[in-house]
N, C-alpha and C positions, 0 to 999 in steps of 0.2 A: 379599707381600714386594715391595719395591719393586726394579727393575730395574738392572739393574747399568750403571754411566755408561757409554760407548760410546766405546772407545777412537780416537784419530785415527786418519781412515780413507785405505786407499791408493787412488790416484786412476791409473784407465788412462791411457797418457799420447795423445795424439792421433797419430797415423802420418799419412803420407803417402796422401792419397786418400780419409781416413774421411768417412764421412755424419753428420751432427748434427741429430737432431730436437731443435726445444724447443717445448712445450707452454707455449702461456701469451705472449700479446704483449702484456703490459703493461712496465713498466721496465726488469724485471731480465732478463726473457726476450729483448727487443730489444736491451739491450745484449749479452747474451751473443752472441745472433747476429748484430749488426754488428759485434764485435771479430773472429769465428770467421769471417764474407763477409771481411772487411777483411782477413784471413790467407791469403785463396783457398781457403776450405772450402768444402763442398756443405752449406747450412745450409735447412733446413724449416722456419719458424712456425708451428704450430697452435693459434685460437686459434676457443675455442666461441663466443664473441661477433661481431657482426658491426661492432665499434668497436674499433681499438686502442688503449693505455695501461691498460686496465686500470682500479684507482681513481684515475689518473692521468688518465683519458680525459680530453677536452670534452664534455659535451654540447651537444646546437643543437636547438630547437624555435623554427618561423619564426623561424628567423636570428637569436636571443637565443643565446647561448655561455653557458655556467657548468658550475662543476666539480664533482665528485660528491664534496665534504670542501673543496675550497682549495688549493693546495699553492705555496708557498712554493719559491722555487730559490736556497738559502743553502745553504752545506756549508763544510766544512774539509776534504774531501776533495780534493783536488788533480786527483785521474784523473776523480773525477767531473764535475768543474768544467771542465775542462778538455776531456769529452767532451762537455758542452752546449753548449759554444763550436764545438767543431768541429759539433754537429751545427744550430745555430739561429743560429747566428752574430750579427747585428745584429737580430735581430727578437725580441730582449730590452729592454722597459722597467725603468725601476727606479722601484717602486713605496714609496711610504713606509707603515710600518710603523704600526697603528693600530688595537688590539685590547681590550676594555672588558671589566667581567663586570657582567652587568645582575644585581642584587641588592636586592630590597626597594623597588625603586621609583626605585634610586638605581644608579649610574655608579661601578663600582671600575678602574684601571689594572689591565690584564695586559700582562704578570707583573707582579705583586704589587708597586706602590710602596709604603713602609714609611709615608708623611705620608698619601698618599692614601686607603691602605684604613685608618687607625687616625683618622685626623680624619673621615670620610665617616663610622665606626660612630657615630661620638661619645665621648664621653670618659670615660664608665662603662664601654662595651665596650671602648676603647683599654686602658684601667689593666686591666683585666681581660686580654685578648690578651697585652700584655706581660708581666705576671705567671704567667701559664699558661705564654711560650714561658723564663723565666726559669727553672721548674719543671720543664718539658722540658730545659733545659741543665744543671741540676743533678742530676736526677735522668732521665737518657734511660731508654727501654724497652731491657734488655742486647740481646733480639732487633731485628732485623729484616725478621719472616720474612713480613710481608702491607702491604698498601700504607698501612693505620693507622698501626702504626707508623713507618713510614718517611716519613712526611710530620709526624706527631705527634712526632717526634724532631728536625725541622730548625725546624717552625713553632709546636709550641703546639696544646696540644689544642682550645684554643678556635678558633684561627684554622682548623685543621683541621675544623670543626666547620660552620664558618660558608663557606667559601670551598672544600672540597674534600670533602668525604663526602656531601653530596645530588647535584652535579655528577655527579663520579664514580659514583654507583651507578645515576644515569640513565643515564648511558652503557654500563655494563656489565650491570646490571639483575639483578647482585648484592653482595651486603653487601663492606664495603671490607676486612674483614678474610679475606676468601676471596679477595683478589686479589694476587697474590705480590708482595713488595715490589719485585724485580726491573721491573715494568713503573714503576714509580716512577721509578728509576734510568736507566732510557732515554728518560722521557718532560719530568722535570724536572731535568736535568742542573744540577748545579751552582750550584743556587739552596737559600736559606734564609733566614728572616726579616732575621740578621743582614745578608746581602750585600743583601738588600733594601733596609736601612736605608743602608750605606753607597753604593750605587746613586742611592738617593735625595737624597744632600751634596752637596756641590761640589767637596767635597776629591778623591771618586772619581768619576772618568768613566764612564758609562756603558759596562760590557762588551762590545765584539763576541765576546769569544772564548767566551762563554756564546750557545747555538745560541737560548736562549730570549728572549734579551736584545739581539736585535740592530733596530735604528731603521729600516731599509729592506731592500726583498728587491729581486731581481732575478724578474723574469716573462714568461715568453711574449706578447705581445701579442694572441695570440687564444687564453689558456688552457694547461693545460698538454699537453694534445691535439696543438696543433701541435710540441709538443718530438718528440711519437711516432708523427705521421702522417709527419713528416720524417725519422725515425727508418728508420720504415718503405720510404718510397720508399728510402733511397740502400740500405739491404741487398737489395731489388727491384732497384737500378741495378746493386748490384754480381753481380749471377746469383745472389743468395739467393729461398727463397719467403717470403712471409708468406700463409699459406691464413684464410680466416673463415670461419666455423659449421665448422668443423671441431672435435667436442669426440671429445678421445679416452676412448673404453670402456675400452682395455687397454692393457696393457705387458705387450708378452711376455720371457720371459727363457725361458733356455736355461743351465743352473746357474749359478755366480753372474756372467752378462752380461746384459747388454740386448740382442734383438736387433731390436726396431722395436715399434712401435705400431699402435693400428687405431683408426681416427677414423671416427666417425659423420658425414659431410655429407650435404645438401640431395640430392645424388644416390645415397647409401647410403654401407655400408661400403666404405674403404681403408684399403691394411694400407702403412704406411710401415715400410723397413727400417732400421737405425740400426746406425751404430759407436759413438753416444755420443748420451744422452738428456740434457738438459736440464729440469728440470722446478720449472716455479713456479707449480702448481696445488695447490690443501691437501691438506696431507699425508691427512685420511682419505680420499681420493676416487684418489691416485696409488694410495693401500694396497689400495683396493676394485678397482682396476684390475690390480694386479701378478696374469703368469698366468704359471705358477701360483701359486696365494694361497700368501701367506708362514704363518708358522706362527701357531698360534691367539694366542701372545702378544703378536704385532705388529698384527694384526688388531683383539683387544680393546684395545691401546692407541692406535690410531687412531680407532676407535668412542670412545675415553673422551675427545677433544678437542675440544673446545667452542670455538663459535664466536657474535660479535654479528652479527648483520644492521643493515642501515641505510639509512634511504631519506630522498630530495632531493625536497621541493615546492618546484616554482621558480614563483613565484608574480611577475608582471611588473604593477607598478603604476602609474597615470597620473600620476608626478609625477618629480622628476628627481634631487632632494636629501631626503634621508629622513633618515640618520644618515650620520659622516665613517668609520667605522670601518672594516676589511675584512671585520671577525667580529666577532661580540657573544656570549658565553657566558651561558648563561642558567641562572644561579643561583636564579632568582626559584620560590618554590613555586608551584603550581597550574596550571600549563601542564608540557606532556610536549616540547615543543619545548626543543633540547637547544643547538643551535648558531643564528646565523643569520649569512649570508654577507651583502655587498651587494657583486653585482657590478661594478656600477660604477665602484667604488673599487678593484677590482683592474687594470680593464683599461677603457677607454672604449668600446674596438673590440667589446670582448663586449656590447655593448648597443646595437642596429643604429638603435635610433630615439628620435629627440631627446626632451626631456620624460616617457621610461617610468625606471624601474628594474626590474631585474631583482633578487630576490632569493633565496638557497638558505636554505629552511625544513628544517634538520636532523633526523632524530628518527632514534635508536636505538631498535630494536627483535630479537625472535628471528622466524627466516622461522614462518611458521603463525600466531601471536597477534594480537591484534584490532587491532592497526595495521597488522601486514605484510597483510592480509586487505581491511582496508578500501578500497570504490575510490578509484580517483581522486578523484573530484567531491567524495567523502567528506574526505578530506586536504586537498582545495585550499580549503575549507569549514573545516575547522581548522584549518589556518596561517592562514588570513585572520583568522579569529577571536583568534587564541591573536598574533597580530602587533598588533592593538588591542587586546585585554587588557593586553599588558605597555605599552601607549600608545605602538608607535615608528611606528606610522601611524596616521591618521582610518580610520573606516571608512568604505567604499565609495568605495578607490581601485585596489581590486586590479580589473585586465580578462581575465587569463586565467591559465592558468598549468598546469603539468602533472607528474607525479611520475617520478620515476627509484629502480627497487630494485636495491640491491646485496647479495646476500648472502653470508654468509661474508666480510664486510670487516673486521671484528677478530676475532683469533686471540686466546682468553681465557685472562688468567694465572691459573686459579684452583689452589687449592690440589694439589689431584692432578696437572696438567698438565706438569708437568716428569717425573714418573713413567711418565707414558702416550709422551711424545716420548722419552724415552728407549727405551721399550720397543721403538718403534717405528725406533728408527736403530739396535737391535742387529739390526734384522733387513733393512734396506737400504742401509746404511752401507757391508757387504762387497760389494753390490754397482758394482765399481772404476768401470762406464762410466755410473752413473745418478748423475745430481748433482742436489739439490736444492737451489734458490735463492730470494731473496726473502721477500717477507712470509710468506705461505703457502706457500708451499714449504718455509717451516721453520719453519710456525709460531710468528712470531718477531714481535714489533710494531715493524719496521721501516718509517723514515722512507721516498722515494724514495731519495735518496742510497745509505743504507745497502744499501736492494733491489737497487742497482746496483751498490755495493762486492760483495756476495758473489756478483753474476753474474760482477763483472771478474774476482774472485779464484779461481775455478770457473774460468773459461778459462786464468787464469795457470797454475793449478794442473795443468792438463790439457796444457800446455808446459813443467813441469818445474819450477815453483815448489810451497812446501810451505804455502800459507798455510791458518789453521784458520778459513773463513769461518762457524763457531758462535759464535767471539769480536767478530765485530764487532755494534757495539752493546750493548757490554755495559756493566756501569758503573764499570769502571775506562776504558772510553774506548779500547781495542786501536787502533783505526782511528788514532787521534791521537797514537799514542805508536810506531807503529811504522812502517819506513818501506816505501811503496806501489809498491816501484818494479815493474812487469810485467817477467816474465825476458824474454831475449834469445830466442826463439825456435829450436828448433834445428832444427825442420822445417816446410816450408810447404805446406798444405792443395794447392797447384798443383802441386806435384811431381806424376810419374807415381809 
């Protein structure tokens, strides 16, 4: 029987002189703990990595930068915007916007132009496409309960067929009908063949206010890494810690509070004490750590939450101009390569030397299976290959190149997953001082932004506002409809 939803939960409010550990220094754990330093709190980072941000990080192999996914710095969130300003200030580029799906041999526009992917199929599959999405308008699916339909309901089963069910289930690396239509709804905001069509006129301008639709980003100059090593230092400047290889074993409680953690470092265990945890590690691994363990029901639905691994061959080739794109989506059958970045085109700075490219070889995979396993030498051997396969390079221009694993990078909407989180927040949810944030922290497929709206809103919250950070990202859009303002504070971390 499936678990019963989990009511809004109360939230301890912060005193005067409390400790705050947060687990986790990628986005939403940084912001939490620069907004909680920036109050005069005593604030801890714990983070088992020896890099911050998280999947936000930079990496650098001889002095080459490139990001583990891409990341974009666009929002409509205002406190978010508003906190990358304060924290990077002028060492933001503005990058133009410039993203293809490689299909059949052939260049489609993303997101989806309505002239370009219906002339590029040809004109047997156009009349076909438009008849199928004509069929979906007239007769939709009544549900919406897996990602088929809910792209089958805006696009046309054929278009859905052709540009979105092989993509997708390479990424996920299961059937599209097992993945909740809700990741849909967060991932494609606001798009449908029709707005594609009128996107594509004259009569309509191109949308900014569709996140998916907008012509230029803003960018760190050396990646998104430097948004959260600078991040990092000024909570360092303001008397915060940020600790590395610190990965915490436990959270201990003492009935329902928190009263600190115990981190495994390079020199043994340490037991940090806490008046308030922050935590945006995935949710099974905080469940595996609560001591004492929660009850067998929160446990089994922590176990039942699934997750994708994913790993970066950054393969650096002897030439300077390859393709204009930032990303190229790879629709094409016969290669497992999922994404491909060119760095380049994000940043110049990330690419230390004239005449190379730097490019990220994407693949989705589960940590154990016969790509997570494979070595190096093995991957950087099939990027190279599977990058002249689809012809965006000659072959023998790649000189080196090296792989980055991330796992546990998407949190899976499949069908049971909403039953297993719920089961698992009727059992940490009472507890008022532990807050879960971020992507994994709430198992949630959250953008950066969004990662950082339910850290800010977990702090607000914890000074006396009531906001429900389960609602943002969803797909009536909470974030955008309601307004953000942080309470007034009624107490400050300095007081005695």
């Amino acid at each position: 029987m499936a678990a019963a939803r989990p009511a809004p939960r109360v939230v301890a409010p912060l005193r005067p002189g409390d400790r705050i550990v947060v687990v986790g220094a990628g986005p939403a754990g940084l912001t939490a703990a620069f907004l909680l330093a920036e109050a005069g709190y005593a604030v801890t980072v714990l983070e088992a990595d020896n890099i911050v941000g998280g999947i936000s990080r930079t990496a650098q192999y001889k002095g080459f930068r490139f990001d583990i996914g891409g990341h974009r710095f666009f929002t409509k969130i205002k406190p978010v915007e508003d906190f990358w300003n304060e924290i990077l200030g002028d060492d933001f580029i503005s990058v133009p916007r410039m993203s293809r799906i490689h299909y059949d041999g052939k260049y489609f526009d993303y997101p989806l132009k309505a002239y370009n992917a219906l002339s590029g199929l040809g004109i047997i599959n156009a009349v076909r496409i438009l008849w199928s999405y004509v069929q979906a308008r007239l007769h939709p699916s009544e549900h919406e309960d897996n990602f088929e339909q809910w792209v089958t309901n805006r696009f046309g089963q054929r278009l859905y067929q052709i540009f979105f069910k092989t993509y997708t289930e390479k990424v996920w690396g299961i059937p599209c009908t097992e993945i909740r239509a809700e990741w849909a709804a967060q991932r494609i905001q606001g798009l449908s063949l029709a707005r594609a069509i009128l996107n594509a006129t004259a009569i309509q301008r191109r949308s900014t206010a569709i996140k998916s639709l907008i012509n230029e980003f803003r960018y760190p100059r050396l990646g998104p890494g430097q948004m959260w090593e600078a991040c990092r230092d000024r909570i360092v400047a303001m008397g915060g810690e940020v600790l590395m290889q610190h990965y915490v074993s436990e959270v201990t409680c003492r009935g329902d509070r928190v009263t600190g953690v115990v981190a495994n470092t390079p020199e043994g265990a340490r037991v940090f004490a806490a008046d308030h945890v922050i935590s945006t590690t995935d949710v099974r691994s905080l469940v595996r750590a609560l001591a004492p363990a929660p009850a067998p029901a929160v446990r089994a639905g922590a176990e039942g939450l699934r997750y994708r691994d994913f790993l970066v061959v950054a393969l650096i080739l002897e030439t300077e101009h390859l393709f204009p794109d930032n990303w190229i989506y790879i629709h094409t059958p016969g290669v497992r390569v999922g994404r491909i970045q060119n760095f380049n085109n994000w940043s110049a700075a990330m690419v230390p030397e004239p005449g190379r490219t730097c490019l990220g070889m994407e693949y989705f995979c589960f940590e154990g299976d016969g790509l997570w396993e494979s070595t190096d030498a093995q991957l950087i051997e099939l990027a190279a290959g599977e990058l002249v396969q689809l012809g965006l390079a000659p072959a023998g221009l790649v000189r080196d190149g090296t792989v980055i694993r991330t796992p546990k990078a998407y949190p899976i909407y499949d069908a049971a997953y909403r039953g297993h989180l719920d089961a698992v927040r009727l059992g940490i949810d009472p507890i008022a001082n532990l807050h879960t944030v971020g992507r994994n922290g709430m198992h949630k497929y959250n953008n950066q932004d969004h990662s950082m709206l339910t850290a800010m809103m977990a702090v607000w919250n914890m000074q006396g506002a009531g906001h429900d950070i389960w609602e943002v990202n969803t797909d009536f859009e909470y974030h955008e409809e309601q307004r953000l303002e942080p309470p007034q504070p009624t107490l400050s971390g300095a007081a005695a």
